[in-house]
PyMOL commands that place a pseudoatom at each C-alpha (Angstrom):
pseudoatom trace, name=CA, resn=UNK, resi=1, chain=A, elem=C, hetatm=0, pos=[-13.080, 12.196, -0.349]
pseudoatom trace, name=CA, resn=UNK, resi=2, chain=A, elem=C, hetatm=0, pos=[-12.436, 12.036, 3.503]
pseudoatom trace, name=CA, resn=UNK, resi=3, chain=A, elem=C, hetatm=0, pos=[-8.544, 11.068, 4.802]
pseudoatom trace, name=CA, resn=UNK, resi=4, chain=A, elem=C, hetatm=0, pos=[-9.147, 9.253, 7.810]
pseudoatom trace, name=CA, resn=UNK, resi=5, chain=A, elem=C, hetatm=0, pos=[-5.729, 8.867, 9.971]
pseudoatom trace, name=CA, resn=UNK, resi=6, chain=A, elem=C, hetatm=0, pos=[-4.532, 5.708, 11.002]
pseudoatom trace, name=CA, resn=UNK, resi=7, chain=A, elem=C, hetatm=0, pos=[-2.488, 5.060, 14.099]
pseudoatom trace, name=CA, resn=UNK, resi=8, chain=A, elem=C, hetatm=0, pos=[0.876, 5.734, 12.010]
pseudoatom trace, name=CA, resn=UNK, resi=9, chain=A, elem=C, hetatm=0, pos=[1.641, 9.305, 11.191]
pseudoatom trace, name=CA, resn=UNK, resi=10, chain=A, elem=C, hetatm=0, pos=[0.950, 10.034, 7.855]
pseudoatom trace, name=CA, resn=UNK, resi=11, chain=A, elem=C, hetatm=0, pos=[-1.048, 7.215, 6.372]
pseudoatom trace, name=CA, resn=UNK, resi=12, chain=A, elem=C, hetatm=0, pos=[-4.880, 7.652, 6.056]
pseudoatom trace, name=CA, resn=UNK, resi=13, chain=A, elem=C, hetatm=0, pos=[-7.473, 5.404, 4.908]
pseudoatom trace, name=CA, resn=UNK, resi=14, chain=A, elem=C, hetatm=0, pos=[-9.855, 7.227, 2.283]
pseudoatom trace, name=CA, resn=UNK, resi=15, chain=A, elem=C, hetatm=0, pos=[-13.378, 7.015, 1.979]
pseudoatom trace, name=CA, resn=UNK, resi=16, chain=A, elem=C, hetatm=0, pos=[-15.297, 8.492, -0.488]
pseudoatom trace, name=CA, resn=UNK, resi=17, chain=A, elem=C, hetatm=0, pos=[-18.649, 9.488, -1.232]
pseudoatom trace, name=CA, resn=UNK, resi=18, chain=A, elem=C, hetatm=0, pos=[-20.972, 7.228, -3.890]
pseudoatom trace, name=CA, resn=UNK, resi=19, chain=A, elem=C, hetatm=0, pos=[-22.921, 8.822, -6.723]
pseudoatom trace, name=CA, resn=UNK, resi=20, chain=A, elem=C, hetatm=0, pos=[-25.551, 6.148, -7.761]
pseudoatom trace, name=CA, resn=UNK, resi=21, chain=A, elem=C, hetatm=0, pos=[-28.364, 6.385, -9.800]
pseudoatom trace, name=CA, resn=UNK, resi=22, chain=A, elem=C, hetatm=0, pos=[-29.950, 3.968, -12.514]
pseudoatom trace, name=CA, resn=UNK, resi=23, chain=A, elem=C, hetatm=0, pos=[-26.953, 4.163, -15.048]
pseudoatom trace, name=CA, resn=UNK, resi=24, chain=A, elem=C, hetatm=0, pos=[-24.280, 2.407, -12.197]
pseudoatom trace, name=CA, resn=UNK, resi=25, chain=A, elem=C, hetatm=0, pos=[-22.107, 3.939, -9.874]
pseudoatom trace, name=CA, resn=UNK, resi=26, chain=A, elem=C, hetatm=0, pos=[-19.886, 6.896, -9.792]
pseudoatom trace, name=CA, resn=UNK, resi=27, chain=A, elem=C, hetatm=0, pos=[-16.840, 7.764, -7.534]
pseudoatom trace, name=CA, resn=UNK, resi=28, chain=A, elem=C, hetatm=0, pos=[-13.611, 10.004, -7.547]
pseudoatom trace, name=CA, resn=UNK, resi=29, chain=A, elem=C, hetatm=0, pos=[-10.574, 7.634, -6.850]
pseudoatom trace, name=CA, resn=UNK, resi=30, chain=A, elem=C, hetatm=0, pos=[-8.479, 10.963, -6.750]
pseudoatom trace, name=CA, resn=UNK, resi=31, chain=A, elem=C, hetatm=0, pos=[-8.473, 14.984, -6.271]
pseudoatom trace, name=CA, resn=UNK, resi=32, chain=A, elem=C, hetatm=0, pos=[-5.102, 17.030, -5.763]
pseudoatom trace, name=CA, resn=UNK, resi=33, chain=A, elem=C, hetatm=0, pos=[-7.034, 19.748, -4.253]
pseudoatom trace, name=CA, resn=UNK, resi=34, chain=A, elem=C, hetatm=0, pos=[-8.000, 17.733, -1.496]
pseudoatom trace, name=CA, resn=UNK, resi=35, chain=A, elem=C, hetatm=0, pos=[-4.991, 14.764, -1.192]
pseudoatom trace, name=CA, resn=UNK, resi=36, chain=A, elem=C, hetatm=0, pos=[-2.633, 18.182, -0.986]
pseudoatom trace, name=CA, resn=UNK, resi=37, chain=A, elem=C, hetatm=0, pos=[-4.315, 19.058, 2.519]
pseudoatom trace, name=CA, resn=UNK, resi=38, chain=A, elem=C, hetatm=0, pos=[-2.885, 15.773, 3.868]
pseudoatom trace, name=CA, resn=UNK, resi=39, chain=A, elem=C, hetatm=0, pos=[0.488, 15.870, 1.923]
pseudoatom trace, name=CA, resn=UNK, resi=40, chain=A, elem=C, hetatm=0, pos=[0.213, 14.295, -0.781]
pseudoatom trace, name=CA, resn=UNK, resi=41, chain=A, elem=C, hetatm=0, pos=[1.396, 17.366, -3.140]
pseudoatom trace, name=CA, resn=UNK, resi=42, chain=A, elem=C, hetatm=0, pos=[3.776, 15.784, -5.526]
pseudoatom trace, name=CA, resn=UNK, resi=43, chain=A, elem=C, hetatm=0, pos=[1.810, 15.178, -8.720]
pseudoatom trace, name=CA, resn=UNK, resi=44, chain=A, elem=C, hetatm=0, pos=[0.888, 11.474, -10.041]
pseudoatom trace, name=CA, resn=UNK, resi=45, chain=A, elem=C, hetatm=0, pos=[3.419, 10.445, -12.325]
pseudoatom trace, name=CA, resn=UNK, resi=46, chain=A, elem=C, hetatm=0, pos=[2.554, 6.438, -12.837]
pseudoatom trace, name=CA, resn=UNK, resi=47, chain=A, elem=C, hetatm=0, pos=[-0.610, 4.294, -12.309]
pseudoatom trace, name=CA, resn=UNK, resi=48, chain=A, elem=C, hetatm=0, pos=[-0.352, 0.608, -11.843]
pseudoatom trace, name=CA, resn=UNK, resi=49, chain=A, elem=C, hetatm=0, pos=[-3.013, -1.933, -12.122]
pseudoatom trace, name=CA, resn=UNK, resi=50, chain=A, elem=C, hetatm=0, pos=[-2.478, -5.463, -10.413]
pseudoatom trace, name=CA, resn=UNK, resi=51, chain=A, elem=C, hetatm=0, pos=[-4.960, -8.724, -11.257]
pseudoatom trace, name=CA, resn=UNK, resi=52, chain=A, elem=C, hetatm=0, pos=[-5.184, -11.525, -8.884]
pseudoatom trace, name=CA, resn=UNK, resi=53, chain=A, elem=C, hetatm=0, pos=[-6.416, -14.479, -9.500]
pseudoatom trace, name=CA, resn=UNK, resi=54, chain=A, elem=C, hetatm=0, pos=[-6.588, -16.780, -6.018]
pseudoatom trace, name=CA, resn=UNK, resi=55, chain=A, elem=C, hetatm=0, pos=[-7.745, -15.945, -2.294]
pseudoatom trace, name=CA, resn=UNK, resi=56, chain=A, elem=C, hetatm=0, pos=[-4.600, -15.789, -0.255]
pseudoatom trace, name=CA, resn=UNK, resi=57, chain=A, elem=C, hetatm=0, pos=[-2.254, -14.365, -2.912]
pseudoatom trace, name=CA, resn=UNK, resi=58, chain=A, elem=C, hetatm=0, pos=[0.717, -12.169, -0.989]
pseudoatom trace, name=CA, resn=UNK, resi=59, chain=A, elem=C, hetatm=0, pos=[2.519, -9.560, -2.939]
pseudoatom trace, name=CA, resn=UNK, resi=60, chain=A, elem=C, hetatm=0, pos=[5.396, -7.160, -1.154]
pseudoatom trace, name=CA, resn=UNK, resi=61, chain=A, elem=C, hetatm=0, pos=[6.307, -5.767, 0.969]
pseudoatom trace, name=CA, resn=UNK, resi=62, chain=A, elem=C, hetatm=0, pos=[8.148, -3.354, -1.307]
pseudoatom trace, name=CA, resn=UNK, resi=63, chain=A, elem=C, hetatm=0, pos=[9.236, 0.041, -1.196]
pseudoatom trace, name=CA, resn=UNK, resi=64, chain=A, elem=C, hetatm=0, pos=[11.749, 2.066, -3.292]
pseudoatom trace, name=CA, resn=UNK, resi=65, chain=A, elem=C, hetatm=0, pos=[15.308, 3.295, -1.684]
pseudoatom trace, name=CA, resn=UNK, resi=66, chain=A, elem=C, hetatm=0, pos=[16.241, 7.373, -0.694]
pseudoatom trace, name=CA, resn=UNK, resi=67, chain=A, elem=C, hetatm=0, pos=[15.945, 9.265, -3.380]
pseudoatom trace, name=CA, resn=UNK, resi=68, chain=A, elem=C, hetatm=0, pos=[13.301, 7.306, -5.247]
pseudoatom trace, name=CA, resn=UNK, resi=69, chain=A, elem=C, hetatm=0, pos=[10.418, 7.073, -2.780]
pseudoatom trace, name=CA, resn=UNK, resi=70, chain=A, elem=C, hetatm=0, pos=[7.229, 7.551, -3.484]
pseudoatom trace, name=CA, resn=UNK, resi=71, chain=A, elem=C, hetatm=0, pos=[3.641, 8.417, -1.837]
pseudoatom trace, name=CA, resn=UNK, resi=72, chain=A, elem=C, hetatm=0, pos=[0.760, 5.929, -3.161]
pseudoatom trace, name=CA, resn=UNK, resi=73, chain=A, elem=C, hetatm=0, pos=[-2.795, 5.667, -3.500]
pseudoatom trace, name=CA, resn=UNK, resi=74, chain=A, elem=C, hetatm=0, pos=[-3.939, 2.028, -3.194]
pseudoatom trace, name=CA, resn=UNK, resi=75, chain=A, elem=C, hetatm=0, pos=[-7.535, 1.313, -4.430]
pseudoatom trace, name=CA, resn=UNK, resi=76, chain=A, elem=C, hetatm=0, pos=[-9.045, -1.842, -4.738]
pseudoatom trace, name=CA, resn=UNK, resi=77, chain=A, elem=C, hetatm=0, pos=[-11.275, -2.018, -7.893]
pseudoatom trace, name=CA, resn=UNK, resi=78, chain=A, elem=C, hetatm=0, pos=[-12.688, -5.716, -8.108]
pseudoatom trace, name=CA, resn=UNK, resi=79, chain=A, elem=C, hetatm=0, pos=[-12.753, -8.083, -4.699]
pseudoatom trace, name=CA, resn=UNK, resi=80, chain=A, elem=C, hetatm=0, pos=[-11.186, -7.437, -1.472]
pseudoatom trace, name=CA, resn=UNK, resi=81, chain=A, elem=C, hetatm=0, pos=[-7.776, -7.091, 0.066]
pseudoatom trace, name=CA, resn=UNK, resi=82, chain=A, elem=C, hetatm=0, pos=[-5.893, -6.891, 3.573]
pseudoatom trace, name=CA, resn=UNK, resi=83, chain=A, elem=C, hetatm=0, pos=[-3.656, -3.628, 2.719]
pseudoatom trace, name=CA, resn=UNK, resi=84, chain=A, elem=C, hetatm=0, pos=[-0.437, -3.126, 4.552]
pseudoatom trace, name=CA, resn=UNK, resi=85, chain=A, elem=C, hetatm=0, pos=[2.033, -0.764, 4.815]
pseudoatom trace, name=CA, resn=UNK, resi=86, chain=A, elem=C, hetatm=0, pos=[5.653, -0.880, 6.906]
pseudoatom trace, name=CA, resn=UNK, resi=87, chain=A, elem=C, hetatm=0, pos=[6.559, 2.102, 8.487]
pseudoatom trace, name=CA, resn=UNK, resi=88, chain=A, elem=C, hetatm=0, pos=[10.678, 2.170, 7.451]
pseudoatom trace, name=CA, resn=UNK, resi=89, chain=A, elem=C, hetatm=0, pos=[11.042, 6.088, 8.077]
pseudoatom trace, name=CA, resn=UNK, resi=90, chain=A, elem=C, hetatm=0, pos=[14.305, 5.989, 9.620]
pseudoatom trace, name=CA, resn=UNK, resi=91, chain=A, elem=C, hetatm=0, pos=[13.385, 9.051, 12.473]
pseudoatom trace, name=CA, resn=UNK, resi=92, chain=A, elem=C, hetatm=0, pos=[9.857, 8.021, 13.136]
pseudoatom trace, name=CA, resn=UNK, resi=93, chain=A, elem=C, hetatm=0, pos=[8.566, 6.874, 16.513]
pseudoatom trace, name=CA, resn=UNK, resi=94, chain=A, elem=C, hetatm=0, pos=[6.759, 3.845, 14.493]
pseudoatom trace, name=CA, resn=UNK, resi=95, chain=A, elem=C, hetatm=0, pos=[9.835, 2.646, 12.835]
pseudoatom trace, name=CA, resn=UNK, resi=96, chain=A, elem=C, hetatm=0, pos=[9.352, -0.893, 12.047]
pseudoatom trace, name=CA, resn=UNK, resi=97, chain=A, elem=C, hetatm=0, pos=[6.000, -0.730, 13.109]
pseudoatom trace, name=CA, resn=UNK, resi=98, chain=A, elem=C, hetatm=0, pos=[2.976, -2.122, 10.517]
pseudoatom trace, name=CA, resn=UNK, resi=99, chain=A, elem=C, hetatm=0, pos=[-0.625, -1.544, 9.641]
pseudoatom trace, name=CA, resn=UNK, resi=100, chain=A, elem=C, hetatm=0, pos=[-3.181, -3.400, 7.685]
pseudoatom trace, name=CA, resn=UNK, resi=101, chain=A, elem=C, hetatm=0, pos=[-6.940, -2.866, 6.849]
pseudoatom trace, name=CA, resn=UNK, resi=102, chain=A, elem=C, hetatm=0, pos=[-9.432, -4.583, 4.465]
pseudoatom trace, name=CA, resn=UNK, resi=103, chain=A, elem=C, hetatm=0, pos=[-10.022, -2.287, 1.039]
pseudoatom trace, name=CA, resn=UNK, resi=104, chain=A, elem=C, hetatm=0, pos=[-12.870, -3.365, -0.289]
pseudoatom trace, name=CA, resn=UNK, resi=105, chain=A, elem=C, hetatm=0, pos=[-14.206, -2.664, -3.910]
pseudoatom trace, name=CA, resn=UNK, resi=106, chain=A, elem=C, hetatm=0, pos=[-17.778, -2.697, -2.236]
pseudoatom trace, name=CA, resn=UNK, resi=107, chain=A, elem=C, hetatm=0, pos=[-16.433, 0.108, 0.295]
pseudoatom trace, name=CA, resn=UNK, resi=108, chain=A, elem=C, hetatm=0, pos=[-14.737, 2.361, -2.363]
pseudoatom trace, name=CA, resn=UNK, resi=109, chain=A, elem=C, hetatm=0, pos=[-12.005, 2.794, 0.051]
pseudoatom trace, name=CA, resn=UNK, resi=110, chain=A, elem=C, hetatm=0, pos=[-8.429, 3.227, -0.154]
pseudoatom trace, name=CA, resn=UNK, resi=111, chain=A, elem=C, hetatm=0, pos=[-5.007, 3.801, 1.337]
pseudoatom trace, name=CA, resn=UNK, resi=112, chain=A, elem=C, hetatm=0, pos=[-2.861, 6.522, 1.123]
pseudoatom trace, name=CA, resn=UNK, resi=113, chain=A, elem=C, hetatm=0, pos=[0.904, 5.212, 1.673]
pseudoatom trace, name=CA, resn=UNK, resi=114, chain=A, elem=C, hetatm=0, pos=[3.195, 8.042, 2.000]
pseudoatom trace, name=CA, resn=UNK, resi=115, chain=A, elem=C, hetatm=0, pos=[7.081, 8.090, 1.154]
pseudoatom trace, name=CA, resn=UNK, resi=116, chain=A, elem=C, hetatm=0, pos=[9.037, 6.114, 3.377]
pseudoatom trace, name=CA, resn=UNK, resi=117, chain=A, elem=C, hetatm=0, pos=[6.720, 2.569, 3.962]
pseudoatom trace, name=CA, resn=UNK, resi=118, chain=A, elem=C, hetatm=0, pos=[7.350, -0.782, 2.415]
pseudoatom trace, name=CA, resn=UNK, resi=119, chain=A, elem=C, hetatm=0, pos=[3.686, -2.056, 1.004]
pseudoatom trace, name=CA, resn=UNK, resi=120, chain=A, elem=C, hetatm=0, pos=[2.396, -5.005, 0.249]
pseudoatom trace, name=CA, resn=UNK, resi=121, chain=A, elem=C, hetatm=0, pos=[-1.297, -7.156, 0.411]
pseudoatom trace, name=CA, resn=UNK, resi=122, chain=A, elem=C, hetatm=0, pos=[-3.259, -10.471, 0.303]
pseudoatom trace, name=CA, resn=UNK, resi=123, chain=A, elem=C, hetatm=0, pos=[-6.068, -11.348, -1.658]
pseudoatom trace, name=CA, resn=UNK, resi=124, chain=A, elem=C, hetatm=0, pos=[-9.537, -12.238, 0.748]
pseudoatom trace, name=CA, resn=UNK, resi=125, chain=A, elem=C, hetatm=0, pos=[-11.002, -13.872, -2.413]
pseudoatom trace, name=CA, resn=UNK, resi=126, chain=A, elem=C, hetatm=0, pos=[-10.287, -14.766, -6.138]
pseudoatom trace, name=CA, resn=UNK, resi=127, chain=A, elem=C, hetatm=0, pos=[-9.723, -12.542, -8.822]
pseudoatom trace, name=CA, resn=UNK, resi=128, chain=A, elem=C, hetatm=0, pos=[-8.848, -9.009, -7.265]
pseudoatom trace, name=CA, resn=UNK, resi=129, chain=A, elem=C, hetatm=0, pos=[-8.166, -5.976, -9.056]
pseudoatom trace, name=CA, resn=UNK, resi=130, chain=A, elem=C, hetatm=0, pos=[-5.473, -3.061, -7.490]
pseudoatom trace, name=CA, resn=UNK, resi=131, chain=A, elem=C, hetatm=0, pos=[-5.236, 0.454, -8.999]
pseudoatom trace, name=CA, resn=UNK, resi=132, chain=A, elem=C, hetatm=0, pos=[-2.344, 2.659, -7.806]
pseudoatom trace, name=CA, resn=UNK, resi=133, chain=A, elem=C, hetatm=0, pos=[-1.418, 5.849, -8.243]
pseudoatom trace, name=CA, resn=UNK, resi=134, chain=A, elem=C, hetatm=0, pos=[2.727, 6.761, -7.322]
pseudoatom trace, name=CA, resn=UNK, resi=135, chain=A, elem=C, hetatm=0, pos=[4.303, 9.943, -7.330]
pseudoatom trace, name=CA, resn=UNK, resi=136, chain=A, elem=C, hetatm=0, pos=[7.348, 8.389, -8.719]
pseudoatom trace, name=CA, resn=UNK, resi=137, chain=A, elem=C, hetatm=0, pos=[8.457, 6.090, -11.291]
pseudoatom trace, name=CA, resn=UNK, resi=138, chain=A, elem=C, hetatm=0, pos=[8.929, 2.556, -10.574]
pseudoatom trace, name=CA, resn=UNK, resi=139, chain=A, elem=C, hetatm=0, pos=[13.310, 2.480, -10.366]
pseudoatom trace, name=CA, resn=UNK, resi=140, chain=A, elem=C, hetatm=0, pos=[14.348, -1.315, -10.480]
pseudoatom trace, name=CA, resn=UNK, resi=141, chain=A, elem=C, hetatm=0, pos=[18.211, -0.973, -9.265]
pseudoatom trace, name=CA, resn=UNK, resi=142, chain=A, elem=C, hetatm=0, pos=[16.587, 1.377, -6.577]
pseudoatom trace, name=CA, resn=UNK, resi=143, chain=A, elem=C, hetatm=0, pos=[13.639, -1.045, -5.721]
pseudoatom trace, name=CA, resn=UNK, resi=144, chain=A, elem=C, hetatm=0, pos=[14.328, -2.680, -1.555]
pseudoatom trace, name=CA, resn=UNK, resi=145, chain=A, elem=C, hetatm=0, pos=[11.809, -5.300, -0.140]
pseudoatom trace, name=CA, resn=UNK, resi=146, chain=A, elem=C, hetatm=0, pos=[10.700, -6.972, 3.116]
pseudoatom trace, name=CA, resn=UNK, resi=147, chain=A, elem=C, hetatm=0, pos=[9.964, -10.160, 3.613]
pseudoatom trace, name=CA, resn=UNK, resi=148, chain=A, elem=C, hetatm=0, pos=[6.044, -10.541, 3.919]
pseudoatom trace, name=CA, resn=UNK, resi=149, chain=A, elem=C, hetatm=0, pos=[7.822, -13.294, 6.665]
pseudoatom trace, name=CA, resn=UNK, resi=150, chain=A, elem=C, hetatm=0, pos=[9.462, -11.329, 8.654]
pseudoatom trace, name=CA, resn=UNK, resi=151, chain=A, elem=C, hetatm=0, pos=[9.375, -12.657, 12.455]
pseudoatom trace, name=CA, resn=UNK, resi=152, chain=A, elem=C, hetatm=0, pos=[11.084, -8.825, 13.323]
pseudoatom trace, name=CA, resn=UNK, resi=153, chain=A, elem=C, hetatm=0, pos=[7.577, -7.063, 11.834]
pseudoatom trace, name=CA, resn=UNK, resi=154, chain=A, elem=C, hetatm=0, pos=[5.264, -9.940, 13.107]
pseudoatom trace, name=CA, resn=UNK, resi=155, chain=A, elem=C, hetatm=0, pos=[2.288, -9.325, 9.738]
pseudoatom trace, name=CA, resn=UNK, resi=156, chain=A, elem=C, hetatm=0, pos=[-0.388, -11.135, 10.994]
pseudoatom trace, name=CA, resn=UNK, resi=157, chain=A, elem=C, hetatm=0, pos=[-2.088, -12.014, 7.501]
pseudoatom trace, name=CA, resn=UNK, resi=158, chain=A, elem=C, hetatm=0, pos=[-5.729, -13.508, 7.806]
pseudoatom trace, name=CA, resn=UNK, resi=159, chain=A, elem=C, hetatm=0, pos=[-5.688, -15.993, 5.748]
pseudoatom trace, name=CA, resn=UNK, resi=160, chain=A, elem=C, hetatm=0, pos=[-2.381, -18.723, 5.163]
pseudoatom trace, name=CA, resn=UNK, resi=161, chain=A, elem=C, hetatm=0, pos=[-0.457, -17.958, 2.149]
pseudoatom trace, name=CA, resn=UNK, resi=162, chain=A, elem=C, hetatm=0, pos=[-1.547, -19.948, -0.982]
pseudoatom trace, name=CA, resn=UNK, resi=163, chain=A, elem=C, hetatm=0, pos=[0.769, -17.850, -3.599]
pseudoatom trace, name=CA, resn=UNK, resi=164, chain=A, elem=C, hetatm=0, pos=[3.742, -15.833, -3.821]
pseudoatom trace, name=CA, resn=UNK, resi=165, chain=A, elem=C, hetatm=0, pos=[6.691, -14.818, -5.834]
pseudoatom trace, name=CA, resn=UNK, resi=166, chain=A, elem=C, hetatm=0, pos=[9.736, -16.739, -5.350]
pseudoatom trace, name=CA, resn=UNK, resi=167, chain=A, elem=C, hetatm=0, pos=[11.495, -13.018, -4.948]
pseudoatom trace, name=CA, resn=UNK, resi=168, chain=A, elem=C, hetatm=0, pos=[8.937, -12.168, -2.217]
pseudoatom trace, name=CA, resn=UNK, resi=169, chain=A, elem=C, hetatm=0, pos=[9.208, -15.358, -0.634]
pseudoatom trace, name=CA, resn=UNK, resi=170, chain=A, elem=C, hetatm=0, pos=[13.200, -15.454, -0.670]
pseudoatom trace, name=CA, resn=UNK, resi=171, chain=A, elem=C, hetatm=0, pos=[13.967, -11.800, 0.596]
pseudoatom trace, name=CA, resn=UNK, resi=172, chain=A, elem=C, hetatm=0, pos=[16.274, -11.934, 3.021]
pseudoatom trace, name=CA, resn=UNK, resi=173, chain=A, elem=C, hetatm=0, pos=[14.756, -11.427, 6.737]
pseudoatom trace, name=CA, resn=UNK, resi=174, chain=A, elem=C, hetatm=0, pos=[15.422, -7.921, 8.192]
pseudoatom trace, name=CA, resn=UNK, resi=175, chain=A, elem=C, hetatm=0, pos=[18.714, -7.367, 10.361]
pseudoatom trace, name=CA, resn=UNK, resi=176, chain=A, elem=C, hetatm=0, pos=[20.227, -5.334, 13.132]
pseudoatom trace, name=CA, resn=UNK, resi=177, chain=A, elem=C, hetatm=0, pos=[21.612, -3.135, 10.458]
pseudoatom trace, name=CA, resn=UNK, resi=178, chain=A, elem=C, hetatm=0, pos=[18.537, -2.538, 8.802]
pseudoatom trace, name=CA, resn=UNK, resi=179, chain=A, elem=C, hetatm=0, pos=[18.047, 0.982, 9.116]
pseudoatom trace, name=CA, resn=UNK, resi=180, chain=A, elem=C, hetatm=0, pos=[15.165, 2.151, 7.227]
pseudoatom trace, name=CA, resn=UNK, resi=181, chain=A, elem=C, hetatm=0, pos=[15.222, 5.056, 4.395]
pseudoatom trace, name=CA, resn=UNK, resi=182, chain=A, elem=C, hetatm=0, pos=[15.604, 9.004, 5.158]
pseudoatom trace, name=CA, resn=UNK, resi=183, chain=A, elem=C, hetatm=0, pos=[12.908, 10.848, 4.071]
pseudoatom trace, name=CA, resn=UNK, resi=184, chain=A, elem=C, hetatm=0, pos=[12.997, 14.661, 3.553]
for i in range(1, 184): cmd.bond("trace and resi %d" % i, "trace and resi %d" % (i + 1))
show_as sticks, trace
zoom trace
C-alpha cells in the first residue's frame, strides 16, 4: 500500500500492489501498520458497502458533526467512481475547498478521507460497488450534509446527474454562518 498526498492536507489517494496468478487476483484493501504512518491510527470500527445501479448516480456530500467524526477508507470494488471529499476543517487553509479523483475497481485504488471532510461520489457507469471502512459509528442525530449543488463549493461532476436522494438533493445550500467542524 502506497499513500499518495493530494493537494489537501491530509487526504491521500492509495494504491496498492496486485498479486495475480492463475487462481484471480489478490490485494490488501487495508493494513494499520502502514495507514498509522499517515494518521489514520484510530482502529476500524464499521464497514459499509454501497451498490449502484445507474451511471451518474450522486450520493453526499456527508460528514458527521464534532465529536462524531470519522477518518474513511473509500474503495471501489465493482465499476468506477468520481470520489470527493470537502475539506470543512474549521482552521485549515483549504476550508471549503474540494477534491475529486476517479477510483477505479480496475486500479485497486482508494481514498483515504480523514476526520473533518464532507464525502460524497458519482457513478461513471452502472452497477458500482463502494466498500468503506470508518473509524466511527454512523450517529444519525449527529449526521450534517452538503449539498452535492452547492454554487459556494463549485463540484464540477463529469457527468449530469441522473439520480439522487430527495435528502441530498434538498439540503439546504451552505451559508455565511457555515463554519465547518473542529477537529482535535
Amino acid at each position: 500500500m502506497i499513500f499518495n498526498a493530494t493537494c489537501i492536507e491530509g487526504l491521500y489517494i492509495v494504491t496498492r500492489d496486485l498479486i495475480k496468478d492463475g487462481r484471480g487476483e489478490f490485494f490488501r484493501i487495508f493494513d494499520a501498520n502502514i495507514s498509522n504512518k499517515i494518521g489514520f491510527k484510530d482502529p476500524i470500527v464499521q464497514s459499509n458497502f454501497s451498490k449502484n445501479n445507474d451511471i451518474g448516480t450522486i450520493r453526499g456530500m456527508h460528514y458527521q458533526h464534532s465529536g462524531f467524526e470519522e477518518d474513511k477508507l473509500v474503495t471501489c470494488t465493482k465499476g468506477k467512481i468520481f470520489d470527493v471529499a470537502i475539506d470543512i476543517r474549521q482552521d485549515s487553509p483549504t476550508f471549503l475547498e474540494w477534491f475529486g479523483v476517479v477510483l477505479d475497481a480496475k486500479k485497486h485504488t482508494s481514498l483515504f478521507i480523514p476526520k473533518g471532510f464532507a464525502h460524497g461520489y458519482q457513478t461513471l457507469c452502472n452497477n458500482c460497488e463502494i466498500f468503506y471502512l470508518h473509524t466511527n459509528y454512523y450517529t444519525k442525530n449527529c449526521e450534517g450534509s452538503i449539498n452535492p449543488f452547492d454554487s459556494k463549493i463549485s463540484i464540477e461532476w463529469p457527468l449530469e446527474c441522473q439520480e439522487i436522494s430527495e435528502k441530498d438533493r434538498s439540503t439546504v445550500m451552505i451559508n455565511d454562518k457555515f463554519c465547518g467542524v473542529p477537529v482535535k
